[in-house]
C-alpha positions as CSV (number, residue, x, y, z in Angstrom):
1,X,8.4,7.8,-24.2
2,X,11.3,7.2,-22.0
3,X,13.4,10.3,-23.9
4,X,10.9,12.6,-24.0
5,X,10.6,13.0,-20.2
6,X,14.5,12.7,-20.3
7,X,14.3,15.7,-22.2
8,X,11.4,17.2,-20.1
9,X,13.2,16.7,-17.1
10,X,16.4,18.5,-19.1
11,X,14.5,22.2,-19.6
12,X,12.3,21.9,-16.3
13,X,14.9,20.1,-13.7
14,X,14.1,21.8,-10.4
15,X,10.4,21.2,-11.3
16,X,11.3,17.5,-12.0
17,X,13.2,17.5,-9.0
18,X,10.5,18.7,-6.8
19,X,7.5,16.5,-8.6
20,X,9.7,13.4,-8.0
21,X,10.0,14.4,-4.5
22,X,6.3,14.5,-3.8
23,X,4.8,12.1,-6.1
24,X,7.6,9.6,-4.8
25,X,6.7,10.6,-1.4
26,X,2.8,10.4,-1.6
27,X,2.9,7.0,-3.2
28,X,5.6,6.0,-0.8
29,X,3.5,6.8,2.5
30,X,0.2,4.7,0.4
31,X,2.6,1.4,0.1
32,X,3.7,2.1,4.0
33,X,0.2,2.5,4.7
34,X,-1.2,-0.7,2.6
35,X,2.2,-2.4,3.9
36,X,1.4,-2.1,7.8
37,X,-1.9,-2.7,7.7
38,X,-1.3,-6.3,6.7
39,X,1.2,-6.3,9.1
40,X,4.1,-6.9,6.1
41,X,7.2,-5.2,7.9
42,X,9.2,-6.7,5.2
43,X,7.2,-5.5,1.8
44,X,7.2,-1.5,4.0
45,X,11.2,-1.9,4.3
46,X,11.7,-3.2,0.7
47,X,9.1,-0.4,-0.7
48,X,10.8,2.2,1.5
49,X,14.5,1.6,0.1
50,X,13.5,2.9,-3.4
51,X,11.3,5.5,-2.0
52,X,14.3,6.9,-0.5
53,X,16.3,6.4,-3.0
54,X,14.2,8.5,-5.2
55,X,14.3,10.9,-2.6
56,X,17.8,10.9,-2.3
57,X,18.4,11.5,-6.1
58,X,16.3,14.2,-6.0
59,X,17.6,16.1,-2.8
60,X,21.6,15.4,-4.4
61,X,20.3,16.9,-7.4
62,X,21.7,14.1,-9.9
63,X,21.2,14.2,-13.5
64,X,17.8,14.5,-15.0
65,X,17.8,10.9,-16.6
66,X,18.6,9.3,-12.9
67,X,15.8,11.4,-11.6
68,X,13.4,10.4,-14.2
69,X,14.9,6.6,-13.6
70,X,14.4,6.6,-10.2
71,X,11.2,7.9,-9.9
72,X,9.7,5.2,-12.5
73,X,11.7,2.3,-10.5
74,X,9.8,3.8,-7.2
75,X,6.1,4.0,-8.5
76,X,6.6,0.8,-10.0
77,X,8.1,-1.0,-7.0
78,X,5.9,0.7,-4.7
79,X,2.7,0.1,-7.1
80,X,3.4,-3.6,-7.1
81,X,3.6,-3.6,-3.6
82,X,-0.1,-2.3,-3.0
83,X,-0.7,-4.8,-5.4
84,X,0.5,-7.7,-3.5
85,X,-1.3,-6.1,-0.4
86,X,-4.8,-6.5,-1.9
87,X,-4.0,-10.1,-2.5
88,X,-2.6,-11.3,0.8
């Protein structure tokens, strides 16, 4: 599954580049939201570093595989972290 959005990412890059942008960003600003609402400055900060990191790929333009990477390693990070917010 991994390769074929590797090579989805290949023939549609600047699309990639864009939906990384603004799916990392939406689900970003939900784990900030979840994050300060339990008052969890620590869980925000430690979502937000690969939320803009995932941003960052994307606005350097790095290779498609590093965008694809990036963007799985930021929802899954900041998914977790909603997670945890439900449960404290």
């Amino acid at each position: 599954m991994l390769q074929k959005l590797d090579e989805l990412a290949q023939n549609a890059y600047y699309g990639m580049i864009s939906m990384s942008i603004l799916i990392g960003s939406v689900i970003g600003g939900i784990m900030a939201m979840f994050a300060l609402e339990k008052n969890s400055i620590f869980l925000m900060a430690f979502g937000l570093i690969f939320t803009m990191a995932n941003l960052i790929l994307g606005i350097v333009q790095a290779p498609a595989k590093w965008i694809v990477r990036g963007l799985l390693t930021s929802l899954l990070v900041n998914i977790f972290i909603i997670l945890i917010t439900f449960l404290i």
